[in-house]
C-alpha positions as a printed Julia matrix, in Angstrom:
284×3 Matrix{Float64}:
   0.32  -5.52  43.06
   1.05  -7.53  39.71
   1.41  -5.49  36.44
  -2.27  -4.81  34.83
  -3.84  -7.47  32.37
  -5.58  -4.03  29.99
  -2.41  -2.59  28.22
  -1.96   0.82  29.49
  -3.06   4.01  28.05
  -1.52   6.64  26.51
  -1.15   8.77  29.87
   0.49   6.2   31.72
   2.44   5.13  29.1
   3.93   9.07  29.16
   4.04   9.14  33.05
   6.12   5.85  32.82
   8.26   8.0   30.22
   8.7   10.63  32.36
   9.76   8.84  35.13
  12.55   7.48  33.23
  13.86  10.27  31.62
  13.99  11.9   35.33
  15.92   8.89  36.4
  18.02   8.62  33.65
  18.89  12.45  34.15
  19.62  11.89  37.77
  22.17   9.6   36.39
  20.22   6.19  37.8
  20.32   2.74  36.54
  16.38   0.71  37.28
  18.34  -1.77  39.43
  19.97   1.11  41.73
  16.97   2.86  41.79
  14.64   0.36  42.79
  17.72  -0.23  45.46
  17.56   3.46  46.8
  13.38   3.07  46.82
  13.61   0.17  48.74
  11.81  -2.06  45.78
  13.04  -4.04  42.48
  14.4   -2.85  39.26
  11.62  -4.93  37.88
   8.92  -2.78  40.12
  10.8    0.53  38.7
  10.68  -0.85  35.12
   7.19  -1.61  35.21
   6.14   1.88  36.63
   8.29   3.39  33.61
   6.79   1.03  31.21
   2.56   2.12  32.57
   2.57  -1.12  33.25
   2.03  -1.24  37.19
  -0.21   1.1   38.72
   1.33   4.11  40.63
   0.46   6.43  43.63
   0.81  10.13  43.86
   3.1    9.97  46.26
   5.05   7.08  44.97
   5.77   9.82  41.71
   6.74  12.16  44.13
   8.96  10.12  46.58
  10.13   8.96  42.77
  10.67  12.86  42.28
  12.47  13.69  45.52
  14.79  10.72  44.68
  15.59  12.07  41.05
  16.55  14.95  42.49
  13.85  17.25  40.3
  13.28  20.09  41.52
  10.41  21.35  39.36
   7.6   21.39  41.82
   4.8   22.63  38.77
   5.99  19.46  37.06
   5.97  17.62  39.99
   2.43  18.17  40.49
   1.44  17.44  37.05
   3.24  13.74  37.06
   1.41  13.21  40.37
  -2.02  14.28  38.84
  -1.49  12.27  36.33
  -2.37   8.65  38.96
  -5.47   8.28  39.48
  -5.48   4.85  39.98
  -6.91   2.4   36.94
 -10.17   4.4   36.38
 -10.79   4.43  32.25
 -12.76   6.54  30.27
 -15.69   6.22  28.11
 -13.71   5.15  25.04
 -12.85   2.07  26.77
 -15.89   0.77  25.11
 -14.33   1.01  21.8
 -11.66  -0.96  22.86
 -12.32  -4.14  21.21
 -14.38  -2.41  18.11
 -11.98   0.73  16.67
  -7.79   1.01  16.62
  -5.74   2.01  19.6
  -4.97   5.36  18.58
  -8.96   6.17  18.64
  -8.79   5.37  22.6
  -5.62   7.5   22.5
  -7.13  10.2   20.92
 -10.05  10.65  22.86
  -7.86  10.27  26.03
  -5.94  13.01  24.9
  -8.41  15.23  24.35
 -10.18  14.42  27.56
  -7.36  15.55  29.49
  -5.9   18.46  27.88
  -5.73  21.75  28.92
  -6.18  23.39  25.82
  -5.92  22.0   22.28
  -4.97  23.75  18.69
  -5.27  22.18  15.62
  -4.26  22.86  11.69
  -6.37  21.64   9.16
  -5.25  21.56   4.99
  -8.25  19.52   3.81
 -10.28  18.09   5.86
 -11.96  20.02   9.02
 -11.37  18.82  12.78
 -13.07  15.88  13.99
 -14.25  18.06  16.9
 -16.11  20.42  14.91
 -17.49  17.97  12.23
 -21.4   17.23  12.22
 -22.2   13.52  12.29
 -23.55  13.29   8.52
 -19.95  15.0    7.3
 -17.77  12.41   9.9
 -20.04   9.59   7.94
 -19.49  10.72   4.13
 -15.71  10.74   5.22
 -15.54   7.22   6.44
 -18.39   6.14   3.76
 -15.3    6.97   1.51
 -12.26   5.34   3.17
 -10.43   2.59   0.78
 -10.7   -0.78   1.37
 -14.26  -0.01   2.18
 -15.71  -0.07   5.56
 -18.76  -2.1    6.66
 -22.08  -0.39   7.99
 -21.12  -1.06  11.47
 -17.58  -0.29  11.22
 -18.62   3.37   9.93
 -21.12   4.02  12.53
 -19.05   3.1   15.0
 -15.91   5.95  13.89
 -19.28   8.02  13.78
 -20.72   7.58  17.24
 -17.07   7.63  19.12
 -16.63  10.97  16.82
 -19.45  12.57  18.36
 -19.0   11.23  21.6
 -15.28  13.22  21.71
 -17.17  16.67  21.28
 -18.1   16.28  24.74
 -14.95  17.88  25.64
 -16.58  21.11  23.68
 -19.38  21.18  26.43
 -20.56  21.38  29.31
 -19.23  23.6   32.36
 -15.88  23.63  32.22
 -15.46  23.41  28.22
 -11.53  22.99  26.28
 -10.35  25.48  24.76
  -9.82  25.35  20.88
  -7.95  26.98  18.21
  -8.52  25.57  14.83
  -6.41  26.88  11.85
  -8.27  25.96   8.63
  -7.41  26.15   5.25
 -10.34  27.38   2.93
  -9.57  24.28   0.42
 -11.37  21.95   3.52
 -14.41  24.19   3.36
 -14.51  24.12  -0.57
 -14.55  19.87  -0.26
 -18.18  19.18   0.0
 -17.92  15.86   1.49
 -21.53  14.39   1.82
 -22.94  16.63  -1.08
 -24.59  20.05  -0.83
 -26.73  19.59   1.68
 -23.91  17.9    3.94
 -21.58  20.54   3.18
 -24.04  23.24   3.8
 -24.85  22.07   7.51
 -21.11  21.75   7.93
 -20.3   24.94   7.68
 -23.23  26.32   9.63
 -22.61  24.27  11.91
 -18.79  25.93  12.18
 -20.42  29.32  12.19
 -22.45  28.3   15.3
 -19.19  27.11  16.71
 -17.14  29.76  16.3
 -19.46  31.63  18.52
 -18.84  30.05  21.41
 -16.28  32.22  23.5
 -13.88  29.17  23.86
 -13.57  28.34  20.72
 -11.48  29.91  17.7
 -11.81  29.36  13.97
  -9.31  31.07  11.99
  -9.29  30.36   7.95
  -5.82  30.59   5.83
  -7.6   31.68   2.64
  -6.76  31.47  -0.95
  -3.33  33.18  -2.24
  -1.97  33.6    1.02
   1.27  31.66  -0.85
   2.5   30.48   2.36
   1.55  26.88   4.18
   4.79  25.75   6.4
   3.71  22.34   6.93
   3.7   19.35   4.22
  -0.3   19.06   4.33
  -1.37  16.52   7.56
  -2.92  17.72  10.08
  -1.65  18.65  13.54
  -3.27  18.52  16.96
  -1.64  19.92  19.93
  -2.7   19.05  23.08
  -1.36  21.14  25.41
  -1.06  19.73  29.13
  -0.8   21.49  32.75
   2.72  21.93  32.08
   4.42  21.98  28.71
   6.93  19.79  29.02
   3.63  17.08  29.0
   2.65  18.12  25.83
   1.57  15.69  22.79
   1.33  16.33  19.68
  -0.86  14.24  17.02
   0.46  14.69  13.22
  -2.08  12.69  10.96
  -0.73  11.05   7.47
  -2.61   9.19   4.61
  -1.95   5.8    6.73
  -1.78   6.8    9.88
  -1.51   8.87  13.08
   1.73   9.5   15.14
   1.71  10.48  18.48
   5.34  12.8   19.14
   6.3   14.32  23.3
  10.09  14.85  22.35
  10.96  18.54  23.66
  12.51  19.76  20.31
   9.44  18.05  18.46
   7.2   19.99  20.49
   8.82  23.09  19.83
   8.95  22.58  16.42
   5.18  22.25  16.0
   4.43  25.13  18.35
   6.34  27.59  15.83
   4.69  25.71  12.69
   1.46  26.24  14.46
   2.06  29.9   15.4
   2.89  30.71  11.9
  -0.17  29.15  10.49
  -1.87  31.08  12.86
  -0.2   33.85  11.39
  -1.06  33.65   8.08
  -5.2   33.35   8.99
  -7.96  35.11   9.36
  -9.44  36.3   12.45
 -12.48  34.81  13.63
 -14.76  37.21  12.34
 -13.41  37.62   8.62
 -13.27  34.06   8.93
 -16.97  33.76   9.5
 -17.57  35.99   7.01
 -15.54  33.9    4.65
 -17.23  30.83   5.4
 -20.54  32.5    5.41
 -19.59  33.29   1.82
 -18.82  29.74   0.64
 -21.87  28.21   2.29
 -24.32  31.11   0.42
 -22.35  29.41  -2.84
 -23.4   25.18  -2.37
């Protein structure tokens, strides 16, 4: 089967990665594994690039031949085929950047996701007037269409929130975002009811840092981790002024998990939190 004309997506991009770091572990060149397969090194680099679709039990015949042993990860890589099937963001492929399909894809499959939050409040919880007065504001200026596009594939990514079989979420905000008033008064004020509603819901978390805690161990952006069946499949999304990175490494990982725990640390439980925000929202 020739190598896919649609670039691939962010999960086979990472299976491709983590077929390569098994094979580089088991001490394999491409060329001699694509030898011991019974296929090309070209076939094996295309698998490791996302580039070529790949079967379930192609990864684990892959697996066996790495010598891995790690039958939970195993199972995740193999889950992680499927075949070509996209999701709904594949309709913004052409209209918003790659790492909004990447997000959303993210976020779609993860088992669980946490987030940190210094000034502005997580796209998943946002209403859609707030997500607007945000990218009403972006320098250079964005057109009409450009801004209610962001808006509609904002909303549409709340989906994960819903539904049956809702994700899990643990957002750490700091009370400067819910001070911001983005959209004016009225904006603001249905923001933060709508974050009270949402921190009802039993799957959902909403802890504040408040004012003179004196401790913040992160430079500012924000941080999503998306946790994945296993956790060596993690990802986690650090946003800057210009950009978003997307970071797997292991000691990355574990290095945002510990900056996230003692955030976490440092915050309110839910309730006081709702309080707190209760408070500010009583104040617009």
């Amino acid at each position: 089967m020739p190598p896919s004309k649609v670039p691939p997506t962010i999960r086979q991009r990472r299976l491709g990665a983590e077929l390569r770091r098994l094979r580089e572990q088991a001490g394999l060149s491409a060329t001699r594994a694509g030898e011991l397969h019974g296929t090309t090194q070209a076939r094996i680099s295309g698998i490791e690039s996302g580039g070529y679709p790949v079967s379930a039990e192609r990864v684990r015949a892959l697996a066996r031949l790495y010598s891995c042993t790690d039958q939970a990860l195993i199972d995740a890589l193999a889950s992680m085929t499927g075949g070509r099937t996209r999701g709904w963001w594949e309709e913004y492929r052409e209209i918003l950047p790659a790492g909004a399909l990447e997000l959303a894809e993210l976020e779609h499959f993860a088992r669980s996701v946490r987030i940190a939050s210094a000034v502005h409040l997580p796209g998943l919880l946002q209403t859609a007037d707030h997500a607007r007065a945000l990218f009403q504001d972006v320098v250079p200026a964005l057109s009409p269409p450009e801004v209610e596009h962001l808006v509609s594939h904002r909303i549409k990514r709340q989906a994960v929130l819903y539904g049956e079989r809702p994700t899990p979420l643990t957002a750490i905000i700091h009370e400067a975002a819910l001070h911001m008033g983005f959209g004016g008064p009225k904006v603001a004020q249905e923001q933060l009811r709508h974050l009270l509603t949402m921190n009802e819901q039993e799957h959902v978390s909403l802890k504040v840092i408040p004012f003179g805690t004196g401790s913040y161990p992160s430079s500012g952006a924000g941080i999503v981790y998306f946790a994945a069946e296993v956790p060596q499949l993690d990802t986690v999304q650090v946003d800057t002024d210009t950009h978003s990175e997307f970071v797997d490494a292991q000691p990355q990982l574990a290095r945002y998990r510990a900056v996230l725990d003692k955030l976490e640390s440092n915050a309110l439980e839910p309730v006081p939190s709702r309080d707190l925000i209760h408070g500010i929202a009583q104040t617009l």
